[in-house]
C-alpha positions in Angstrom: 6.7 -27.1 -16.2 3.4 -25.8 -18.0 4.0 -22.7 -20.3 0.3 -22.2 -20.7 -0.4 -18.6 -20.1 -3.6 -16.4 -20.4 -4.2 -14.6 -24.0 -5.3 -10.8 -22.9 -6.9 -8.7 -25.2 -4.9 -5.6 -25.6 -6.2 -1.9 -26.0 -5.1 0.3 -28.2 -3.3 2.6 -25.0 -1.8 -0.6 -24.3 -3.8 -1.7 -21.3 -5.6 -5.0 -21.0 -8.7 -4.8 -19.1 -10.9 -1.5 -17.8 -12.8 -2.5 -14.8 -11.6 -3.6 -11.5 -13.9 -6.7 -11.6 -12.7 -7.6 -14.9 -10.0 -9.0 -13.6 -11.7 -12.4 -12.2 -14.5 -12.4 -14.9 -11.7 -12.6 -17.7 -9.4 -14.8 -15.7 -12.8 -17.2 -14.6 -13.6 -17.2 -18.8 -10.0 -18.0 -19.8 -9.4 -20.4 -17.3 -12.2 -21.9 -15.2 -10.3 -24.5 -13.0 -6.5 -22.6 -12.7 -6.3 -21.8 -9.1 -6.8 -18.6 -8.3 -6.0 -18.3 -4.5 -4.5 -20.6 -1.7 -4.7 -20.8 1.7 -3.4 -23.5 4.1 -5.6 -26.4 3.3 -7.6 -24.7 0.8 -7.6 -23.8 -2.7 -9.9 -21.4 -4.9 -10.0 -21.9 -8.5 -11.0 -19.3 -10.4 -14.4 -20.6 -11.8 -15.2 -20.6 -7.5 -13.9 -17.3 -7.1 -15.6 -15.9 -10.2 -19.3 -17.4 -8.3 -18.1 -16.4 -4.5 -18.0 -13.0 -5.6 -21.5 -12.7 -7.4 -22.9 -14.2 -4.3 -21.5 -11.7 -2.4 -22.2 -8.5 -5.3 -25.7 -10.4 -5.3 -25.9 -10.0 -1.3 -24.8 -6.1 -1.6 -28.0 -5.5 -3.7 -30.2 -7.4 -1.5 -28.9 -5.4 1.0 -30.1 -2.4 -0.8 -26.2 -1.1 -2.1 -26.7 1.4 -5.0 -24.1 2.3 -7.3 -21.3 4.5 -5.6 -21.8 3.3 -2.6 -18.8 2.1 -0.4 -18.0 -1.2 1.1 -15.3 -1.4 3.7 -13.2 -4.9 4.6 -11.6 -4.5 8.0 -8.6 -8.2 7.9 -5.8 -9.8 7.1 -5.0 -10.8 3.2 -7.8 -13.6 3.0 -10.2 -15.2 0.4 -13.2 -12.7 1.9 -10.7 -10.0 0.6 -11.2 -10.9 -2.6 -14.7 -11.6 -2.1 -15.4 -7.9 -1.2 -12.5 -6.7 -3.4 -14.5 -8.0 -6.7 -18.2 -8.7 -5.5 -18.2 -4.8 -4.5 -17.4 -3.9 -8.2 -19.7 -6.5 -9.7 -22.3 -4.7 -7.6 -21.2 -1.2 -8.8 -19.9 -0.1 -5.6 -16.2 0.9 -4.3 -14.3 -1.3 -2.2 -12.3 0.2 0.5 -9.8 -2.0 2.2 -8.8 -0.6 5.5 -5.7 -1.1 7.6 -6.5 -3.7 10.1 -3.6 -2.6 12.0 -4.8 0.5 13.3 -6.0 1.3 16.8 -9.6 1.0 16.8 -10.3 4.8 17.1 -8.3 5.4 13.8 -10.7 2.7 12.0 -13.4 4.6 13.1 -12.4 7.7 11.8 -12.0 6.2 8.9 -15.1 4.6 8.4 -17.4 7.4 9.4 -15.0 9.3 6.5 -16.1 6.8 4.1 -20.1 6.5 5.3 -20.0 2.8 4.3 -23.4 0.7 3.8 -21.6 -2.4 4.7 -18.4 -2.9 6.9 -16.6 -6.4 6.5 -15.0 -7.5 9.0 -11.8 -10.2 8.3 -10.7 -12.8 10.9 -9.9 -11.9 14.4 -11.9 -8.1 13.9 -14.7 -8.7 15.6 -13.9 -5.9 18.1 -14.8 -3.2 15.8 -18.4 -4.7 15.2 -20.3 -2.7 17.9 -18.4 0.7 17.1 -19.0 0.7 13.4 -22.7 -0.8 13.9 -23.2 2.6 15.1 -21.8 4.5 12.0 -24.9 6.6 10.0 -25.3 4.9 7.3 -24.3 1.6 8.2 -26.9 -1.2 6.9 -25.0 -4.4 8.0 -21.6 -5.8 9.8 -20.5 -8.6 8.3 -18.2 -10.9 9.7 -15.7 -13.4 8.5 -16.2 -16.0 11.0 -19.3 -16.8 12.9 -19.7 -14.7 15.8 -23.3 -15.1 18.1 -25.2 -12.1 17.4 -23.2 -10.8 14.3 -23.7 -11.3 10.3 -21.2 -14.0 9.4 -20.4 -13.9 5.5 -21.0 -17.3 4.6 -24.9 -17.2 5.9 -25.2 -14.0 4.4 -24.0 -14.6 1.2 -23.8 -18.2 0.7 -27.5 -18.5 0.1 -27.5 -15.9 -2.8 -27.3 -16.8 -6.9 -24.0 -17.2 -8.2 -25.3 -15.2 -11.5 -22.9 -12.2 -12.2 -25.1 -9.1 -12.3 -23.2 -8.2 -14.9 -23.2 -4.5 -14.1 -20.5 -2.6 -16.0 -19.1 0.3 -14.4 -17.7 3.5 -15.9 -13.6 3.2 -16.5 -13.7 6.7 -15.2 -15.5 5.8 -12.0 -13.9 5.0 -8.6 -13.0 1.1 -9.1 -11.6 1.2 -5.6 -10.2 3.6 -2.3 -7.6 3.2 -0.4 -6.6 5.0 2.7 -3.6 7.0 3.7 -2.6 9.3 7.0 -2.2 12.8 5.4 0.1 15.6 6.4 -3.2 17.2 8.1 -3.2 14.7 10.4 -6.3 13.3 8.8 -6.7 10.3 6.5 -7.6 11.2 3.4 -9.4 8.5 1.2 -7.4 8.2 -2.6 -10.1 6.8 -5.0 -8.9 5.2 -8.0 -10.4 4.5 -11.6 -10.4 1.7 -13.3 -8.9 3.4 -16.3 -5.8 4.3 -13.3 -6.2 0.5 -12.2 -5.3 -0.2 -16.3 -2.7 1.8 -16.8 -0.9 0.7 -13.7 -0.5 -2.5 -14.7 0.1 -2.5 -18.2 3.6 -1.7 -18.1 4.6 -4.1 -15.7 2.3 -6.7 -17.5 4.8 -6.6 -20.4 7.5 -7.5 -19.0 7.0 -10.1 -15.7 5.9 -13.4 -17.3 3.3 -15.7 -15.2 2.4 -19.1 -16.3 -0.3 -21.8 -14.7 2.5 -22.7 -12.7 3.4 -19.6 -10.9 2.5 -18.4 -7.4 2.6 -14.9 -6.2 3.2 -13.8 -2.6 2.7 -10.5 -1.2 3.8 -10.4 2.2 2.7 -7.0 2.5 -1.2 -5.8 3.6 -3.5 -6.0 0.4 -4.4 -2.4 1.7 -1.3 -1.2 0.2 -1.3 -0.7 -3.0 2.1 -2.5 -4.1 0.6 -6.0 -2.5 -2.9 -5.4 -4.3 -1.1 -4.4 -7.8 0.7 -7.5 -7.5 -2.6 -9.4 -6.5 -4.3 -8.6 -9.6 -1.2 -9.1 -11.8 -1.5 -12.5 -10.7 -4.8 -12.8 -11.3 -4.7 -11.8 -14.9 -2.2 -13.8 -15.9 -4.1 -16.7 -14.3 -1.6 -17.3 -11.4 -2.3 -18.5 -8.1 -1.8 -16.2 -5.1 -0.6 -17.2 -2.2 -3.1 -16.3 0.8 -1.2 -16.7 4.0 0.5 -14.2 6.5 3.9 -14.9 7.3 4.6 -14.3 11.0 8.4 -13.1 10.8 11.6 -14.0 9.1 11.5 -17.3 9.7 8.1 -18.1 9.1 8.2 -16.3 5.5 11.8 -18.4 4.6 10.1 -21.6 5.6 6.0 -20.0 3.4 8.6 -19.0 0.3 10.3 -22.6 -0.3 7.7 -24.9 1.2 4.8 -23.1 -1.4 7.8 -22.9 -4.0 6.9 -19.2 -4.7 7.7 -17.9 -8.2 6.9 -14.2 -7.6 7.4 -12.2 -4.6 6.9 -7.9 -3.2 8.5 -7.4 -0.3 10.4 -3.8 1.2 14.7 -3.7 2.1 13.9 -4.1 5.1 12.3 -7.6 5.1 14.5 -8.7 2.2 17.6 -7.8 5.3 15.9 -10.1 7.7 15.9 -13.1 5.3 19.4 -12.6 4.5 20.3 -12.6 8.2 19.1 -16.2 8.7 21.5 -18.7 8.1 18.8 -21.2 6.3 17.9 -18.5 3.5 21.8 -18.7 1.9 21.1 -22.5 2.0 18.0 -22.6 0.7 16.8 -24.0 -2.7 15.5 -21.0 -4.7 15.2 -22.1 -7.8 11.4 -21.6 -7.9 12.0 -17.8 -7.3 11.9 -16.3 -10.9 11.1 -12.2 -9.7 11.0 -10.2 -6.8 10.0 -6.3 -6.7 11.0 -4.3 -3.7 10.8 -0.8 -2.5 9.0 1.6 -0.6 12.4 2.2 1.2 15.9 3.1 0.0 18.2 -0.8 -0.4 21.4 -0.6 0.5 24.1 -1.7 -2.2 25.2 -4.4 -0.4 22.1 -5.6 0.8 20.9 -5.7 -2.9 24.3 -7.7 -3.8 24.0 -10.2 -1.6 20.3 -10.5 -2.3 21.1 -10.9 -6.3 23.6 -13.8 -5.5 21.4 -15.7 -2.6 18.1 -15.8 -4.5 19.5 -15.9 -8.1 16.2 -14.2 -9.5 15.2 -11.2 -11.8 15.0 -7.9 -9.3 12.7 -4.8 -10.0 12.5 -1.9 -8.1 9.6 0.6 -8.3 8.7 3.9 -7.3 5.2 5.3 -6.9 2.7 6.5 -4.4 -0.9 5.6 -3.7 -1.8 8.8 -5.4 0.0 7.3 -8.7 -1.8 4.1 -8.3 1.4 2.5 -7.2 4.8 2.5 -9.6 5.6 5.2 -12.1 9.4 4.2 -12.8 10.7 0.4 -12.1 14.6 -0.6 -12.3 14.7 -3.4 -14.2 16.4 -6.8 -14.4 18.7 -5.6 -17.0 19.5 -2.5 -14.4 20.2 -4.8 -12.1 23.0 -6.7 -13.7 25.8 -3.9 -13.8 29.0 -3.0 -14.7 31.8 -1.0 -13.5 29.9 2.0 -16.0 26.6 1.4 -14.9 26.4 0.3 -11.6 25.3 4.3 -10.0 22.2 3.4 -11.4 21.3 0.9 -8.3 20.9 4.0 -6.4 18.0 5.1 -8.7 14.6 4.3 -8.9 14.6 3.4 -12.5 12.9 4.7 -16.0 9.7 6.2 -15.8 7.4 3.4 -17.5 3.8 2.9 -19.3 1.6 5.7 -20.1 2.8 8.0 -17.7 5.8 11.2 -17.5 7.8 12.6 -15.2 9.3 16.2 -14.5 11.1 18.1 -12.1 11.0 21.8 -11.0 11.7 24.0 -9.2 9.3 23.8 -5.9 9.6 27.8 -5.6 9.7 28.5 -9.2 7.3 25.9 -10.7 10.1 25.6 -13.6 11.6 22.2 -14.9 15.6 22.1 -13.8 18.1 20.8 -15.8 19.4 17.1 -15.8 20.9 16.5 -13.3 19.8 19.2 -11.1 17.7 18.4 -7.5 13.9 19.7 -7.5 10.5 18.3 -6.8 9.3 15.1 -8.5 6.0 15.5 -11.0 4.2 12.5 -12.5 1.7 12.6 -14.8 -0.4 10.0 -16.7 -2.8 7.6 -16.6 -1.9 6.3 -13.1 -2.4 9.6 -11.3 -5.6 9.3 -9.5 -8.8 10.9 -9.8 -8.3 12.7 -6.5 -8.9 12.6 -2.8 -12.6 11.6 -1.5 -14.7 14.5 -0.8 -11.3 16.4 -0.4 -11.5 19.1 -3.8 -9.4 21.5 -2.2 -6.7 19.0 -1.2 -7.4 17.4 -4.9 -6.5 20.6 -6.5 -3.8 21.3 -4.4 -1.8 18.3 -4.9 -2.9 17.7 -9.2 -2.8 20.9 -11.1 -4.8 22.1 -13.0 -2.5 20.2 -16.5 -2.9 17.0 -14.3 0.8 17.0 -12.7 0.9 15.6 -9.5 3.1 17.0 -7.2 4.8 14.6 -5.1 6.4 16.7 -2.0 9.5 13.9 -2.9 13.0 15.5 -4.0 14.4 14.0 -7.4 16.8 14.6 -10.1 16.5 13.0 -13.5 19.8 11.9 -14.8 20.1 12.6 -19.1 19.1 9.1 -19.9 16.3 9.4 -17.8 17.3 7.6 -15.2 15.5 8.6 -11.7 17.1 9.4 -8.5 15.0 10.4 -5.2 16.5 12.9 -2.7 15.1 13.7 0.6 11.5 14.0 1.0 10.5 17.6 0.6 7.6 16.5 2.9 8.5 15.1 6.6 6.4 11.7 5.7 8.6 9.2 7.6 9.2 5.3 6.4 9.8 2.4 9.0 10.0 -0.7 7.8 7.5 0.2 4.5 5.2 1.9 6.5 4.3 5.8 5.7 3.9 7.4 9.0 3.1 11.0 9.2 4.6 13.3 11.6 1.0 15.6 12.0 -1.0 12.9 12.5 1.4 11.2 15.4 1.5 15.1 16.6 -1.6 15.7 16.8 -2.1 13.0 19.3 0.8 13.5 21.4 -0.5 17.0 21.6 -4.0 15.8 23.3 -2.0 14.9 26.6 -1.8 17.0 29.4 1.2 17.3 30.0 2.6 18.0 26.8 2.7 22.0 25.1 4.7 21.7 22.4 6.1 18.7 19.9 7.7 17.5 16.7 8.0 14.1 15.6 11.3 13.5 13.2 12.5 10.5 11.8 15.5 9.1 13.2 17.7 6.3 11.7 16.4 2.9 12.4 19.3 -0.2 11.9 15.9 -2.5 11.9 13.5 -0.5 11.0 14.9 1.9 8.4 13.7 5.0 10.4 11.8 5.0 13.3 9.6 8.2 15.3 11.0 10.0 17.6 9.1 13.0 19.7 11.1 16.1 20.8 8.3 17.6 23.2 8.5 20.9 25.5 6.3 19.8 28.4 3.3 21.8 29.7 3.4 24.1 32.7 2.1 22.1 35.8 1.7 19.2 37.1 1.1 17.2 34.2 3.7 18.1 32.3 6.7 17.7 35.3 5.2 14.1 35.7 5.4 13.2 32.0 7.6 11.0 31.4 9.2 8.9 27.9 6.9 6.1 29.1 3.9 7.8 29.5 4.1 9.3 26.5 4.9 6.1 24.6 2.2 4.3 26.5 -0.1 7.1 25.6 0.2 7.0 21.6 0.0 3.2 21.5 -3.4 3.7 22.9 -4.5 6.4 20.0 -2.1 4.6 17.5 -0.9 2.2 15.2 2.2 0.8 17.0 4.2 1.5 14.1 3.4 5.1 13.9 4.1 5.6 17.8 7.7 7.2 19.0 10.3 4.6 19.8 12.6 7.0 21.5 11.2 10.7 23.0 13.1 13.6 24.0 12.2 16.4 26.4 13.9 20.1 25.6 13.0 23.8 27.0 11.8 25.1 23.4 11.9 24.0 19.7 14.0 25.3 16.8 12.2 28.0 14.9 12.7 30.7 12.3 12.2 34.2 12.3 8.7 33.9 10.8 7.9 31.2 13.9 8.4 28.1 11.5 9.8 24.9 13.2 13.1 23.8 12.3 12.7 20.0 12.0 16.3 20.1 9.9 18.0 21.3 13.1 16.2 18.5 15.0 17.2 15.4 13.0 21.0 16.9 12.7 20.7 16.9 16.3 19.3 13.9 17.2 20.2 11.6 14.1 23.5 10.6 16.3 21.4 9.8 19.7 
């Protein structure tokens, strides 16, 4: 096996490079003809990817694209991806990848949020074409396949030089924005800085070892941030990274050993399906050097097994898009424990690279003890430059000394060891998934038949945790009609499926306190058990 790896040049605040399209132009210098990306059939180097994305940066400012403005990619984890991920920076403007998986109203909120001047639209999209068309500001759909009447990429950038434009952006500028439901209801665009893009990886960078042998494998959305960190990781050290979209379990066992794949991201849950097939405890994994998981809390056991079956080098993280992804990693070293050590499993690590954490008091705004429960604070060079076009929501959530406040409940054992509590804010995960409980609300609440509801999180054996909607029907018609189904039926056609109730109940009022707050506490001790 080749131990070539990629000399990086390192700053003196540790991190290794400063803009977002850095990445491929160092990776294309150091190492023309490494592959860079694969797909079934088809491999980039880096050299291809380095000239792919000029074309398509060179495209943007035929188009007219001025600094700052925003370029949207609708798809799956693909090679156009990339192409938008890196030509948009070469062309000085911010990439926004966008959750393909949302219900066609929720991408157009989104995009008319953002006020794009080009929308790119990934395999499969072409649905959204006509809606976003319509968007002020739009200048041009582009598509990813050929479609009769639409842009398709390769016509519309394949034809352009494949000279960088060699435009160097600010490290304090907005490198890229990603999107995530808010406890408003609203999404609320997080822009992140090259600088935060820097510092996010130069911990991790340290420690996990690539070589021109190694392939990476997200098999998460490269709209989430823990996929795109590990993305770029890759691509720094010169590694390839694995471009395909494993459809279940079975189809990821069979993507993991057949593309002998050396680093992997995955959350609990998906690691708990692998280890219920029968073929992954027979498997040959001796390809599979590191594997970072969270996003959701692992069960000890689950974590056991998976440290016997795979036989690799475990990291957990914690972090949130707001943080540009992990602040505190468990370690290899962590992992391996002893009868002493082994309550650390149920932490989140040591707080890591140029960053610090606190805890306080939520009512106070004073640090507690070790030991002691409160709300998490991170700050550093990860926490983002703030919300897009959101100053009030920006100053709300980083103060005015640059602590973010998480809304998660922590305590900080006295070797700095970090444990997460219950979430001081009602965000919900199922199955790595954040879904908010305002925004699902706010679209139950647009049926007729419903008056009130709350949306809880409920345990999920598959899922983690799942939706549920306790509802007080309206007065009427409407509301004597409703039923679980229609209700159901009715969110899947506003939302995301996994953001829609599994389960709904119906009740005469809901829980509140004397000042007319709603009691979700008394909802999930009641339906927790249903």
């Amino acid at each position: 096996m080749s131990t070539r790896t990629i000399d990086l040049e390192t700053h003196g605040d540790g991190t290794t490079f400063r803009r977002l399209e850095d990445v491929i132009r160092r990776s294309a210098a150091h190492d023309p003809q490494g592959v860079a990306l694969v797909q079934p059939g088809r491999q980039v180097t880096f050299a291809e990817l380095d000239a792919s994305t000029s074309r398509f940066a060179q495209a943007l400012l035929a188009e007219g694209v001025q600094p700052g403005d925003r370029v949207c990619h609708v798809g799956e984890n693909s090679v156009a991806f990339f192409d938008a991920l890196y030509g948009s920076g070469k062309a000085g403007a911010i990439p926004v990848p966008i959750n393909f998986r949302l219900a066609p109203t929720e991408v157009l909120q989104i995009v008319e949020d953002v006020e794009p001047r080009v929308v790119v639209l990934g395999a499969g999209m072409e649905h959204h074409a006509e809606a976003l068309a319509a968007v002020p500001g739009v200048t041009r759909v582009v598509t990813v396949e050929p479609v009769e009447g639409l842009t398709g990429l390769a016509a519309w950038a394949g034809a352009q030089s494949g000279e960088d434009p060699g435009i160097a952006r600010d490290p304090e500028d907005t490198a890229v924005m990603f999107y995530t439901s808010g406890t408003t209801g609203r999404p609320k665009g997080i822009e992140l800085a090259g600088r935060n893009l820097s510092s996010a990886l130069a911990g991790p960078l340290k420690v996990v070892r690539f070589d021109a042998d190694s392939v990476a494998l997200a098999p998460v959305p490269f709209f989430h941030v823990t996929g795109f960190g590990l993305a770029l990781m890759a691509n720094l050290k010169g590694a390839a990274v694995l471009m395909i979209n494993p459809q279940g379990p079975a189809d990821l066992l069979d993507v993991l050993q057949r593309y002998r794949v050396s680093h992997s991201v995955m959350v609990p849950t998906v690691i708990q399906f692998l280890l219920g097939l029968p073929e992954t405890r027979a498997g040959d994994w001796s390809a599979l050097r590191w594997m970072m998981y969270g996003g959701a809390p692992m069960p000890e056991p689950v974590l056991r097994e998976a440290t016997e079956v795979f036989g690799c080098d475990f990291y957990q993280g914690y972090g949130l898009t707001e943080s540009t992804g992990g602040v505190s990693f468990l370690g290899p070293e962590d992992h391996r424990v002893t009868p002493e050590t082994v309550h650390r499993l149920r932490s989140v690590g040591q707080v890591r690279g140029n960053n610090e954490v606190r805890i306080i008091d939520p009512a106070t705004g004073q640090d507690v003890p070790a030991g002691e429960r409160g709300e998490v604070l991170i700050r550093g060079g990860n926490v983002m430059k703030g919300y897009w076009r959101r100053p009030e929501e920006t100053a709300a959530t980083v103060d005015a000394d640059g602590w973010l406040h998480t809304g998660d409940g922590g305590r900080l054992d006295a070797e700095g060891y970090l444990y997460l509590g219950d979430r001081l804010k009602d965000m919900i995960v199922s199955g790595g998934e954040n879904v908010y409980p305002a925004e699902v609300e706010s679209v139950l609440t647009g049926h007729p038949g419903v008056a009130q509801v709350a949306v809880i999180g409920v345990p999920s054996d598959r899922w983690g945790e799942s939706p549920m909607a306790v509802v007080v029907r309206a007065a009427g018609d409407a509301g004597e009609q409703l039923t679980a189904e229609d209700l159901i039926g009715w969110a899947r056609e506003h939302l995301a499926h996994y953001k829609c109730p599994v389960d709904v109940a119906f009740v005469s009022e809901l829980p509140l306190n004397a000042s007319g707050k709603l009691l979700k506490v008394r909802l999930r001790e009641e339906f927790a058990r249903r």
